[in-house]
Steps between C-alpha positions, in 0.01 A plus 500: 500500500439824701511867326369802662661770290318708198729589199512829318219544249556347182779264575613213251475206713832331590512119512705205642513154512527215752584143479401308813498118578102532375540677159551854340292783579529849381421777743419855316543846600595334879574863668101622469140454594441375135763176496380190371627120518478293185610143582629412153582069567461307820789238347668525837833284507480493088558828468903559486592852421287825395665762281350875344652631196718794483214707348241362723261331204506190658513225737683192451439223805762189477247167590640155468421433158424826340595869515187687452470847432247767567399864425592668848270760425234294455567136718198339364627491132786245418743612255713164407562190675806329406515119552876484658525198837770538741547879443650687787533882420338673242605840348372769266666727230517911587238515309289210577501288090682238644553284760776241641475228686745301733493089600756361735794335225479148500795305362412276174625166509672542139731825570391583058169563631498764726167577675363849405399635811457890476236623226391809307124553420276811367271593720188556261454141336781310690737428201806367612799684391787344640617229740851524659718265758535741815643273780505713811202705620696790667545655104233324316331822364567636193566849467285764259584869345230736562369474181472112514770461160685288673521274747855334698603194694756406668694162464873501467467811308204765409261355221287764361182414322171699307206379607368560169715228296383169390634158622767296327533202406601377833227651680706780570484918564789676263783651671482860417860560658690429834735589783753299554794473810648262753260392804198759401293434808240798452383793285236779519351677157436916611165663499477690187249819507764722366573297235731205403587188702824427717610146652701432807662159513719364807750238481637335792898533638641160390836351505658830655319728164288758685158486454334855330176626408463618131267763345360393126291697257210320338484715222786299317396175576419381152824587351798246475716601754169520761458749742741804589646478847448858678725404810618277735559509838724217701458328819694297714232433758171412365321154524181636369304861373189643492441755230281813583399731187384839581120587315671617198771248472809799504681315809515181666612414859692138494475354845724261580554185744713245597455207781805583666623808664890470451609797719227286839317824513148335394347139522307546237758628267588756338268759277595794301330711283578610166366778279567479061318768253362441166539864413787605222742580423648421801297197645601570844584243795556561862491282835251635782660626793268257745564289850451108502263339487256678205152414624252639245530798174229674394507717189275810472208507238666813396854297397685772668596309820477260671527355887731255660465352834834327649713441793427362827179548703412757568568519137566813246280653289661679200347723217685539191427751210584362157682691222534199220721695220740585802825342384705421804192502798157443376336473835593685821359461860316830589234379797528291797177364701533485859630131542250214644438137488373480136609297230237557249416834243248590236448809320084551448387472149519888452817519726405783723475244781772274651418185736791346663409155699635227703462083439645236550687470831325837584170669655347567187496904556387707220599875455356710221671792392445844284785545204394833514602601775676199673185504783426159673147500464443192743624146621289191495583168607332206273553210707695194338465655169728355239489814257344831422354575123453855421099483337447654114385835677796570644267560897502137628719242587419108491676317801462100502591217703559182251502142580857451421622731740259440778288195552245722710368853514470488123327825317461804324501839640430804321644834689450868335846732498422706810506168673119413530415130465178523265492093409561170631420127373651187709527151342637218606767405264622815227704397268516782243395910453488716243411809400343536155766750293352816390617837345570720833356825269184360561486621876695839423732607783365868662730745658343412826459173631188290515353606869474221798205185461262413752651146512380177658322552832514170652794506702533099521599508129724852530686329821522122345653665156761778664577401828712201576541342858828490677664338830776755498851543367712213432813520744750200455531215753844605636398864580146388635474685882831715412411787241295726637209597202669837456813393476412291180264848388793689552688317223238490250433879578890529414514307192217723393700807615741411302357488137242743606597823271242503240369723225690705214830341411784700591277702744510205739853567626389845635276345779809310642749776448314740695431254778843432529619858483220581793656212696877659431405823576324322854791313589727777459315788686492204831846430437599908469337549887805279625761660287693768620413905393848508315371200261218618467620854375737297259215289400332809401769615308517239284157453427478882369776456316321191288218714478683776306640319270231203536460401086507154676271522678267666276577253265399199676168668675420598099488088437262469736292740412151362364502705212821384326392101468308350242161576444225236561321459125140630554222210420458445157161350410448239183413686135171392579437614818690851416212534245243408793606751718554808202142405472388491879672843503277668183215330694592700818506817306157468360347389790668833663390682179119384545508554897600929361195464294218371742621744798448861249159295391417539840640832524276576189204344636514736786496822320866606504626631150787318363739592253559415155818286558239303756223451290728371207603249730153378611443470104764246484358288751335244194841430323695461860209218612592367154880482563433346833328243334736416261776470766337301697430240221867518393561425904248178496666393172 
């Protein structure tokens, strides 16, 4: 691994994971002169799956006939190894007491005696709380509130059990309570910082019944008649969901799929996007406004908005600002990114930046930009890359190549935001990367942004990791010797053309209206040189006469007008990081404060008389080096 690149002072080292074909290795603080390389197990084809917990205590790697777990903060002590064979996926609890394991299901030969294949065990000592049948892999994990009280599975309906209760008879975990409904396919439990727990559950369309997606509170789950249904919404056209929870669990975006697109727009079917509140009394729900197909959501740290991206390439980019306890329209589209060949977004961990990325079938460009102020701070390209993770500090991103996607080229690359690539590590076969989950508060976000590294310098690695070689543009067969190369730029510059308005919504109208009033006003003046002086006098006429009694006119030049659409919501940082920058501001102050004091010092020293209002400041110059102190501790903290 190559890192050329020296971190601010008194950075918490970040940390991430790697799972090659010759064991797991753990690479710290990667971005700086200080990183180090622990090679945790050289297992190499016995290792299956690596997995951190949500609070970033530990490190769980899935071997053959074991899980083993270890202190991530300190790789050379083992917490727990659990003696489980044939496990495929492991996964902790949001707070990292327990963890689940998943084998592939194996049919019993006596049906009675179903094979237990999915298991519950406490991290500490390895007690086994619970064993449950979970047949197919693509919902095996069980799903946790915040506070770890309960945990939920899915079979035909929602089971949920605590963790805390004893075994039956049978072997079994009580059933503290349950969802029930006709072809329940999958469910999501909220986030709950703010307080109490909500469930979303989605059942299927079936036998010409719609399918819908239901909103439960967890609060009554132990009574008799379970938990309260908040609101429903129905849908004709949805094969499958994915539920996204903002940070504070207020709203969740339902994003739907089917195989088939019905109307032959799409070959890969149709998507559509969905928005339901958890906020009373009127629990809101609303369909987003989007194009197909959806490519990727992102919700902001913040939980007041979120970004789509959707519609053909070069695709959209839309911001939406979030007003939960809005009854009728929760969300509403207020920003739109110039449109480009991306299909990817993340919000950083402190949500000031924005990286929007291409994979797949694309180039793999990266583009970072400021919520601030909407700047593009830079493109990248990270060759091959299969996805972008936003590091704990919120001022790099982790690009890798995995075996899965690519059988060669495989490896990490580490870029900073203003597009500098500051570390690199090749292997030959990738399988998995992580980083290690931390609290973002730890690095806290500064009004200005971190300044540029000094990167790699070998420009081998910088050209191997961001450049990628090309024979040209594909041009088909039949059209091979016939269409000229601008001919085929031409259209691509037009399809561009054509989405290109981009910024405030309902300012993005004015750009085109004013073009195409320029080009009305140029086509008339060539057509009024042919026309004779008699229509032109009457042409005259009529246009004063619109302009004294013009209300028209000035109506419709008044809805263009910037002023009169909907303000952009400023960025709003995290609680935490609001508290980070009050104090980065006091710091500023006394800083400015002290800089007063050593200037009439030197005044002072060099005879000239001050005044009393001076020389009372100088005496404070003890308590403000005190303050400082204590603010910058509170910063560090």
């Amino acid at each position: 691994m190559t890192t050329m690149t020296v971190p601010a002072s008194g950075a918490p080292p970040t940390q991430f994971a790697v799972l090659t074909d010759k064991g797991v290795s753990a690479v710290s603080s990667p971005h700086s002169r200080q990183t180090a390389t622990t090679e945790i197990n050289t297992a190499g084809s016995s290792n299956r799956s690596i997995v951190y917990s949500s609070n970033g205590l530990y490190l769980a790697i899935v071997q053959d006939s074991s899980v083993v777990i270890y202190d991530s903060h300190n790789l050379d002590h083992i917490v727990n190894t659990i003696e489980v064979k044939g496990v495929v996926e492991a996964d902790f609890s949001p707070l990292g007491t327990y963890i689940s394991t998943w084998c592939r299901y194996v049919k019993a030969a006596d049906e009675k005696d179903q094979i237990r294949n999915m298991s519950l065990f406490r991290v500490s000592d390895g007690k086994p709380i619970g064993s449950f049948v979970q047949k197919t892999q693509s919902n095996w994990k069980v799903r946790w509130t915040g506070d770890e009280s309960l945990f939920a599975r899915l079979t035909s309906e929602v089971y949920f059990h605590d963790p805390k209760d004893e075994l039956d008879q049978t072997n079994k975990l009580p059933i503290k309570g349950r969802i029930s409904g006709d072809s329940l396919t999958s469910f999501s439990i909220s986030p709950n910082k703010k307080g109490g727990s909500f469930a979303g559950v989605f059942s299927k369309e079936k036998n010409g019944t719609p399918g819908s997606v239901k909103l439960y509170e967890l609060e009554s789950l132990p009574s008799e008649s379970g938990p309260k249904c908040l609101s429903t919404r129905t849908m004709f056209n949805a094969d499958s969901v994915d539920f996204l929870w903002n940070d504070d669990g207020s709203s969740v975006l339902v994003h739907t799929h089917t195989d088939v697109d019905k109307s032959n727009q799409s070959y890969y079917g149709k998507s559509t996007l969905h928005q339901l509140t958890t906020v009373g009394p009127a629990f809101a729900t609303q369909i987003v406004d989007l194009t197909n197909p959806i490519h990727s959501i992102s919700w902001s740290p913040n939980s007041k908005e979120f970004i789509a991206i959707h519609g053909a390439m070069p695709s959209k980019c839309t911001l939406f600002g979030v007003n939960a306890s809005h009854p009728s329209q929760p969300s509403t589209a207020v920003y739109e990114f110039p449109p480009s060949a991306r299909n990817s977004v993340t919000y950083s961990p402190h949500g000031r930046l924005i990286l929007t990325a291409g994979f797949g079938n694309l180039a793999g460009d990266l583009t970072i930009w400021d919520r601030a102020d909407f700047k593009q701070l830079c493109t990248m390209r990270a060759t091959n890359a299969s996805a972008a993770l936003w590091s704990p500090d919120g001022r790099h991103i982790l690009t890798a190549t995995v075996y899965r996607r690519l059988k060669v080229d495989n490896g990490v690359r580490v870029f900073h935001h203003s597009g500098v690539l500051v570390a690199n590590m090749d292997a030959r076969e990738l399988h998995a990367v992580m980083w290690r989950p931390e609290d973002p508060a730890r690095w806290p976000m500064k009004r200005a942004l971190s300044p540029k590294p000094e990167g790699i310098q070998d420009p081998a690695a910088v050209k191997k990791a961001t450049i990628q070689p090309t024979a040209g543009k594909y041009v088909p067969p039949a059209l091979r010797g016939k269409l000229a190369t601008g001919s085929a730029s031409s259209i691509s510059k037009a399809r561009e053309e054509q989405l290109k308005p981009a910024g405030p919504v309902g300012v993005v109208g004015l750009v085109s209206a004013t073009s195409s009033s320029e080009s009305t006003r140029a086509s008339t003046s060539s057509l009024t040189e042919e026309k004779s002086k008699t229509a032109v006098k009457n042409a005259k006429k009529r246009e004063n006469k619109k302009a004294q009694g013009g209300d028209s006119t000035r109506s419709s030049t008044q809805s263009l007008n910037p002023s009169s659409a909907p303000a952009v919501p400023a960025f709003i940082p995290t609680e935490a990081d609001s508290k980070a920058l009050e104090i980065e501001k006091k710091v500023k102050a006394v800083q400015k404060k002290l800089k007063q004091i050593a200037e009439l010092k030197k005044k002072q020293a060099g005879g000239d008389a001050l005044e009393i209002t001076q020389v009372q400041k100088i005496a404070t110059e003890d308590s403000l080096l005190k303050e400082l102190a204590e603010l910058n501790l509170q910063l560090q903290q």
